[in-house]
N, C-alpha and C positions, 0 to 999 in steps of 0.2 A: 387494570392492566398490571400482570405481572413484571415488578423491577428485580434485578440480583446485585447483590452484594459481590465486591470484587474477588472474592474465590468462587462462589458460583460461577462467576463468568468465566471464569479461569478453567473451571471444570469443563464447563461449555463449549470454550473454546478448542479446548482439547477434542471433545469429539467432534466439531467441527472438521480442526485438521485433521482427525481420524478418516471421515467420510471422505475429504477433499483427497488426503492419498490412494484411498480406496475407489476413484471412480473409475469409472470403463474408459480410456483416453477417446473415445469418440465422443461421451460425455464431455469430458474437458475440455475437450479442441472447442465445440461448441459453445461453451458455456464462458472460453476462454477468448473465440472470438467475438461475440458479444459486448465484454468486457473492455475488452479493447477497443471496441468501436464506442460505447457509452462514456469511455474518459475523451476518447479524439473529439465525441459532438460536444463536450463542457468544454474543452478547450476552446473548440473552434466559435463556441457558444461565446469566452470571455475575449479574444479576437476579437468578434465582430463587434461587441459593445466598446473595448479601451480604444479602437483604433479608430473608428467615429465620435469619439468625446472630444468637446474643445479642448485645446491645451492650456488653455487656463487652469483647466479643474488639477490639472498637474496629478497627486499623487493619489486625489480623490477618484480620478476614474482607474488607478490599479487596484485601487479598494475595491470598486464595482466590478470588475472584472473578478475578481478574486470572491466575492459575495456569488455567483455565476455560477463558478466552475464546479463546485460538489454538487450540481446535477448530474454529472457523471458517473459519481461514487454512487450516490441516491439510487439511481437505477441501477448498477451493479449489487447493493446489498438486498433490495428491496425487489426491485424485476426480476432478479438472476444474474448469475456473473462469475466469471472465476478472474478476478484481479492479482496479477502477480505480488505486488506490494503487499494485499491483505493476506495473501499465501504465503509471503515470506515471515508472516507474524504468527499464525494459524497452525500453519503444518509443522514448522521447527517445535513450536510449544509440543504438540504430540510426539514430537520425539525426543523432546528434553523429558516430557514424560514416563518415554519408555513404550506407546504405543506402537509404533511404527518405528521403521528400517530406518538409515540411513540411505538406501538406496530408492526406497519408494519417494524417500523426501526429496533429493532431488530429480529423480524420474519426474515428480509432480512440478517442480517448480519448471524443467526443461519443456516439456509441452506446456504451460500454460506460461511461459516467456515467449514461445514461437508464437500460439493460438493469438495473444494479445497484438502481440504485432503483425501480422495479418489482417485482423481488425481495424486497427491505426491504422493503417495504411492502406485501407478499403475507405475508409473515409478523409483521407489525406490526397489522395488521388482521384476517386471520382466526385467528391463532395468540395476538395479544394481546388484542385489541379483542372478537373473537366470542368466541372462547373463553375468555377473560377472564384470560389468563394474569398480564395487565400491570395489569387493572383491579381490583384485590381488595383488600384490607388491607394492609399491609405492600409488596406488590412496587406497588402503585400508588404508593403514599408514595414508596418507592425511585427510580421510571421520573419521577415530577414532579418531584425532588429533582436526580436526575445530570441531568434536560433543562435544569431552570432554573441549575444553575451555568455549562454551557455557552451558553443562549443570553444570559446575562449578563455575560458577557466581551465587551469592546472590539473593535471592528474589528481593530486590531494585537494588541490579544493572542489574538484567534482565528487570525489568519496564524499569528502564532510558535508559538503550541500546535499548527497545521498543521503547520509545516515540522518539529518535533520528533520529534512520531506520525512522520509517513511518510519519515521518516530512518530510524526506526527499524524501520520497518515493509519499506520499501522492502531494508534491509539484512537483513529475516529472508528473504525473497525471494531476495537473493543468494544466502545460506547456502544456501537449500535445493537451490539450483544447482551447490553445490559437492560433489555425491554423489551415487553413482547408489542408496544405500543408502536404503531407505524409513526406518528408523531414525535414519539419521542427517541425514534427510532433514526429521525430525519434531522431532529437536533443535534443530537449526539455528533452524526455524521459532519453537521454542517461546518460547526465551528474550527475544530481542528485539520477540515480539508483547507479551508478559507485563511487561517493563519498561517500555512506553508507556500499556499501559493503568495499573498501578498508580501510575505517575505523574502519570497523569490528562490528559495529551495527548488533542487531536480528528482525529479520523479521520472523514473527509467520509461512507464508508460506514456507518460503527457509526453516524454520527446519523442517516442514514439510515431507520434504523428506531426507534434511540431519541425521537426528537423528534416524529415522525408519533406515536409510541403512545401518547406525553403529548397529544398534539390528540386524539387518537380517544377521548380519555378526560376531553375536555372542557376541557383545559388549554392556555395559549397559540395560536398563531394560524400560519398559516400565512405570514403575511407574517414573521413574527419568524424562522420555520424559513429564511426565505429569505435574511435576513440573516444567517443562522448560515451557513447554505452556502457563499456565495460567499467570504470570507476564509477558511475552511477548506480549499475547492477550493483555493484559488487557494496557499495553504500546502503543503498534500500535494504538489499540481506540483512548488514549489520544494525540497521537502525533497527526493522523490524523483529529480526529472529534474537539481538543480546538486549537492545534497550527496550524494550516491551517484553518480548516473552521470556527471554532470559529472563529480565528483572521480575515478572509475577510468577515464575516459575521456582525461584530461590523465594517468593516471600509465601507463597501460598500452597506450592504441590510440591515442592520437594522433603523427602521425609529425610526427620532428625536422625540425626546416627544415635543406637542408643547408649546409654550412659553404662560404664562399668561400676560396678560396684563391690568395693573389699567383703571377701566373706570371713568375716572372724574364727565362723562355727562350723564344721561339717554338717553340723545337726541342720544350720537355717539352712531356708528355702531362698532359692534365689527371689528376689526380688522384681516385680513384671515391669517394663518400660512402658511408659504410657506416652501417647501418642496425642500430640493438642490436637483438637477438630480443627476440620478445615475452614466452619464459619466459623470460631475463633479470631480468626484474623482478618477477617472480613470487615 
């Protein structure tokens, strides 16, 4: 199975968010509510495992929750998906590139931020709320419990717990670009979704549905959920589009400015700027 080296993927990645700005938005809406529903069912996946552990296990069952939840991711990179988060890492790289607009980049992120919540909250409502996954004993104590430490955080420390998450989340994304192995495709993803959640980082999606299914269940407000959002957006962006793409994008595809050089002679020739290869740095 085919591996790449980290400016391969960097290349890669680029024409990925080439393609993702490029889609037809009925593509995206689709591909975006999906995505959105595939992180709500990992959530609502590590839910139902922390909030029936004894409390003995203490920090050991938010480990196991946390070991959980990138079945969500997994079926977003590998079934199909358009995940805001990996689009905030994705599509800016093609335009720090130079592939794409300004304007497609965000047109791409504005529908596949709606399509996903849509999503979340198709399965926040009929999977928690109807069906009462999220409203019962113990997993409702659990869903009012992780909405209110979130929507209790600070404007800045909702940002910095954004930029944190989708650092790391943004970088399970790369990994999984670095194989063509579904295997290794599923490691990559695992470990860096499982270190953000266990750390307890916000992810604009996962609240998605976690915070809607504390409202549907009579808890907090819709105006609160709103203030959660926006410093967490506005995080995820930063983590993934300057700490990932920015940063492969200054180490791997940004080209050297070239060198001046004194000409003594009229007679010489200028001298050619030579350019490092891209695996060089790899």
């Amino acid at each position: 199975m085919a591996s790449y080296k980290p400016g391969q993927i960097a290349e890669k990645t680029v024409e990925t968010g080439v393609a993702k700005a490029n889609n037809p938005w009925t593509v995206a809406v689709v591909l975006g509510f999906l995505a959105g529903a595939f992180i709500a069912l990992g959530f609502l996946l590590d839910i139902r495992v922390i909030a029936s552990a004894p409390k003995e296990w203490g920090s050991i069952a938010t480990f196991i929750g946390a070991a959980v939840f990138p079945v969500g991711l997994v079926l977003v990179l590998i079934g199909g998906g358009e995940l805001l988060t990996g689009n905030m890492m994705a599509v800016p790289l093609a335009r720090w590139a130079g592939r794409i607009k300004t304007g497609a980049m965000f047109r791409n992120l504005a529908i596949i931020t709606l399509s996903n919540f849509a999503g979340a909250l198709f399965v926040a409502f009929f999977f928690g709320h109807v069906l009462g996954l999220t409203e019962t004993g113990p997993y409702l104590d659990k869903v009012v419990d992780m909405a209110g430490h979130k929507l209790h955080e600070s404007f800045l420390q909702s940002f910095i717990s954004g930029i944190g998450c989708n650092w790391l989340v943004a970088l399970a994304v790369w990994l999984a670009y670095s194989t063509d192995s579904i295997g290794g495709k599923i490691m990559g993803i695992w470990f860096p979704t499982m270190a953000f959640v266990a750390i307890g980082f916000q992810h604009v999606v996962a609240n998605m549905f976690l915070i809607p299914a504390a409202i549907f269940a009579g808890h907090f407000s819709w105006a609160d959920y709103v203030m959660n959002f926006i410093p967490v957006w506005l995080g995820n962006l930063v983590g993934g589009s300057m700490f990932v793409a920015g940063a492969y994008w200054l180490a791997y595809l940004k080209k050297p400015h070239s060198a001046v050089h004194p000409v003594n002679d009229s007679s010489q020739a200028p001298s050619s700027t030579a350019t490092t290869p891209l695996s060089d740095h790899a």
